[in-house]
C-alpha positions, 0 to 999 in steps of 0.5 A: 267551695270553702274547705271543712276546718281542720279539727283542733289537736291538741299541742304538746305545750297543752298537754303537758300544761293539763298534767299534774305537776308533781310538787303540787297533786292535789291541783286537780281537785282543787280546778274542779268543783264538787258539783261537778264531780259525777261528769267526771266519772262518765265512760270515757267513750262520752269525753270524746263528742264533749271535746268535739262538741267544745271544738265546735263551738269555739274554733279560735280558741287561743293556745296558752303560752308556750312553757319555757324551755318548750317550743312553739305549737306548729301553725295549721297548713292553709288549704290548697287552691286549684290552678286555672283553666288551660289555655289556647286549646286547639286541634293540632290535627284529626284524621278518621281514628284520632285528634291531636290536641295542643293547649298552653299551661294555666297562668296561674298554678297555685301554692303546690303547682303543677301536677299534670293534666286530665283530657276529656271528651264526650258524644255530640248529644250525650252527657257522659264524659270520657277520660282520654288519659288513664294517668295524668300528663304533664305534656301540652299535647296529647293523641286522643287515640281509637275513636269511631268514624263519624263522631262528633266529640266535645273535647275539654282538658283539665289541670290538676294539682294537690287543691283538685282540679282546675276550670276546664279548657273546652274547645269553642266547636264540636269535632267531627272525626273524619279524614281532611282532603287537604288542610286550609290554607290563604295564599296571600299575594305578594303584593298584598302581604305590605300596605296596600295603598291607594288613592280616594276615588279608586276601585279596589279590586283583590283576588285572593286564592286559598285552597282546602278539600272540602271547600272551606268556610271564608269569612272577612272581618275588618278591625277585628269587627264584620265587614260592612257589606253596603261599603265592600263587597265580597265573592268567593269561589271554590279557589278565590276570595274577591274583596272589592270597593267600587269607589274608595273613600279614607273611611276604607283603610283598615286592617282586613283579615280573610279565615278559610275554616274547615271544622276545627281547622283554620287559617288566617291572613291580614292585608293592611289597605290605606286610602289616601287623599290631598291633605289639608292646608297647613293649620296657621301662618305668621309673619315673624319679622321683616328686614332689608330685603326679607320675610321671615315666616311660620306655619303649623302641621295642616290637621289633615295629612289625608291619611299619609305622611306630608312630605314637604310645603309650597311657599308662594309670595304675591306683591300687592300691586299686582296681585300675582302668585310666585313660587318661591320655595317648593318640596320645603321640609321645614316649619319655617322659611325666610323670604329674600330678594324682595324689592325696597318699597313693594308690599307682599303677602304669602302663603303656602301649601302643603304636599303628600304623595298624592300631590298639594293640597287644594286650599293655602294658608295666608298671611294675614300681615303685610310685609312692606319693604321700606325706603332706606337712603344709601350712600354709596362709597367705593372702597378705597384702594392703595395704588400700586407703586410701579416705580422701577430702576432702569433695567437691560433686558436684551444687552448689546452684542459685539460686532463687526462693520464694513467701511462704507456700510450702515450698521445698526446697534440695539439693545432692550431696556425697561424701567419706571418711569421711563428712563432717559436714553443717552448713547456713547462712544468711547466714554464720550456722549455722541449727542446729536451728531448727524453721523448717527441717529438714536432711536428708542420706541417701546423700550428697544433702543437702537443706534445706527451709524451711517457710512462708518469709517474706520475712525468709528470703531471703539467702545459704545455704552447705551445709559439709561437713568430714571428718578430710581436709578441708571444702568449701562451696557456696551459693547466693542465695534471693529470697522474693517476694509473691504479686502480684509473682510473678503480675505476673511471670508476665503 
């Protein structure tokens, strides 16, 4: 409703503006003329419905200009607005004698606030409606006390604030005041409190106990919309709520949620169920490039996933003379793979498929290209090697030992001796060359040389040197030999 305008009093600055000025008395008579002289001298009791009546006829009449020196005249206050209705009201609790009740403060409060609420309540099937509260409470939760067993009470709740009171908050049903047996209550299955998923084709078959005295109302809805019941069927007992679809199809996945309800009392649960199916092929495939011996390809996300995430793809290659599919990536992540180990002048198509947890999807996308591996002349050339430089000064790796020899008895020298190339092996005697003296025979296989002096006499002691030389050097070693009587060694050994 609009409020009443406010009546126009008068500001200081006009009264002080409708006084005579002292310097100028006479201003008065000289405003008015003498026609209108006789209303002047009416009983001021008729000057007030002539101000009133002059009021409402001009409501904007526009103040004159402050004096100088005085202040401004005071702007009117605007009018109060009302807050809005509060919210979410609901039943805490009831028993036989009383309802608690809990709601949320208005969105909007207005210019003055807040001053409190008014809870009211009235009989199923009376029109008068009864203040809960003597005063105003600034609490959101209030005990409706003292009620009669049986009743059936509409309940509203008001906000009041210096603009009035509020739109009421009514509750959506009646309330009956009676003792609940137990409260109702959805025992969701562990199980079902993730998303349910299952494949295309399957039977679903949920069980979901509840519980509440007297037995409550069990509705389902899915996305918020009535089950279709052609589509899912649904039994409930005295304990338990069956949801279930003998043959799942994808249009099946949703969000399902179960109420038990006892009057004013709820509860409520949701159980999120997906059907999932082989998806689609992917959308398109190219052939990028090709070179050597490789493919390189790309492919686009296939349009359908069959309701769950593609975990990977199948790339396959077939050569065009025989036609034959191979695998040659599987469970591959990327959007692109290159091809490799193709053979020179074989053309091959490719294709591939997409994977998701229910397996690959039935259909491939293929290249419409042809890559053919083209003919290239090779050359071979071995690599060049450095030869290795075994060139080596001859070298004594076992030297000659002193020793001592028995006239009549062959004895044998050796010593061990390498180099590269193979050095030339020359024996001596006392700084003299032996050369081929039948006496003694030379022998050097395989780096060993050896000497051996036949029937020695005691003429063939003395100093023997083994000198070996090579293009990269000689070396020497030698070696003292004692030739001895027969009774000298026996002595020697007693």
């Amino acid at each position: 409703m609009p409020a009443k305008p406010a009546p126009i009093k008068k500001s200081p600055a006009k009264k002080a503006a409708e006084k005579p000025a002292e310097p100028a008395p006479e201003a008065p008579p000289a405003e008015a003329p003498p026609a209108e002289a006789p209303p002047a001298e009416a009983p001021p009791a008729e000057a007030a419905p002539a101000e009133a009546v002059l009021a409402e006829a001009a409501p904007a009449e526009i103040a004159p200009a402050p004096v100088e020196g005085e202040a401004a005249p005071a702007a009117e206050p605007a009018a109060d607005e009302p807050t809005s209705a509060p919210l979410n009201l609901t039943v805490e609790d009831v028993n036989d004698t009383s309802v608690t009740l809990k709601w949320k403060a208005p969105e909007t409060l207005g210019d003055s606030g807040l001053d409190g609420y008014t809870v009211e309540y009235c009989k199923e099937g009376a029109s008068e409606w009864v203040v809960a509260n003597a005063e105003l409470t600034e609490a959101t939760r209030l005990v409706i006390p003292d009620l009669t067993t049986g009743d059936v009470l509409n309940i509203r709740v008001v906000a009041v604030n210096a603009g009035g009171p509020s739109e009421p908050a009514v509750l959506a049903e009646p309330v009956p005041i009676r003792e609940l047996g137990e409260r109702p209550k959805v025992r969701l299955p562990r199980s079902l409190r993730t998303r349910y998923v299952r494949k295309a084709g399957a039977q679903i078959n949920l069980v979901i106990p509840f519980c509440g005295k007297p037995k409550p109302v069990v509705t389902w809805r899915k996305d918020g919309e009535p089950i279709d019941t052609k589509r899912v069927g649904i039994r409930n007992s005295d304990r338990d709520s069956i949801l279930f679809i003998r043959t799942s199809e994808r249009g099946d996945s949703g969000v399902y949620e179960m109420t038990v309800k006892i009057d004013s009392f709820s509860d409520t649960a949701s159980l999120t169920l997906q059907i999932v199916d082989l998806p689609g092929p992917p959308a398109s495939i190219k052939l990028v490039d090709t070179w050597g011996f490789n493919a390189a390809l790309e492919w686009t996300v296939p349009k359908d996933s069959g309701n769950t995430e593609i975990t990977g793809y199948c790339i396959q290659k077939a050569d065009k003379k025989t036609g034959d599919w191979f695998t040659v990536l599987d469970h591959y992540h990327r959007l692109n793979a290159t091809v490799s180990d193709l053979i020179m002048g074989n053309s091959y198509n490719f294709r591939v498929f997409s994977e998701n947890k229910v397996g690959v999807s039935e259909e491939a996308a293929q290249t419409t290209e042809v890559a053919t591996i083209t003919k290239t002349g090779i050359v071979y050339q071995p690599p060049e090697y450095k030869e290795h430089d075994f060139s080596e000064a001859p070298k004594f790796t076992a030297p000659l030992s002193d020793r001592a020899a028995t006239i009549g008895y062959n004895t044998k020298l050796l010593c061990a001796v390498r180099g590269c190339p193979r050095p030339k092996i020359e024996w001596l005697k006392n700084m003299m060359v032996i050369g081929d003296d039948p006496k003694f025979r030379q022998i050097s296989n395989l780096g060993v040389c050896s000497l051996e002096i036949r029937k020695p006499c005691s003429f063939d002691g003395g100093v023997y040197t083994c000198r070996a030389t090579n293009e990269q050097g000689k070396a020497t070693v030698s070696c003292k030999l004692e030739v001895k009587q027969v009774a000298d060694v026996e002595a020697e050994k007693k």
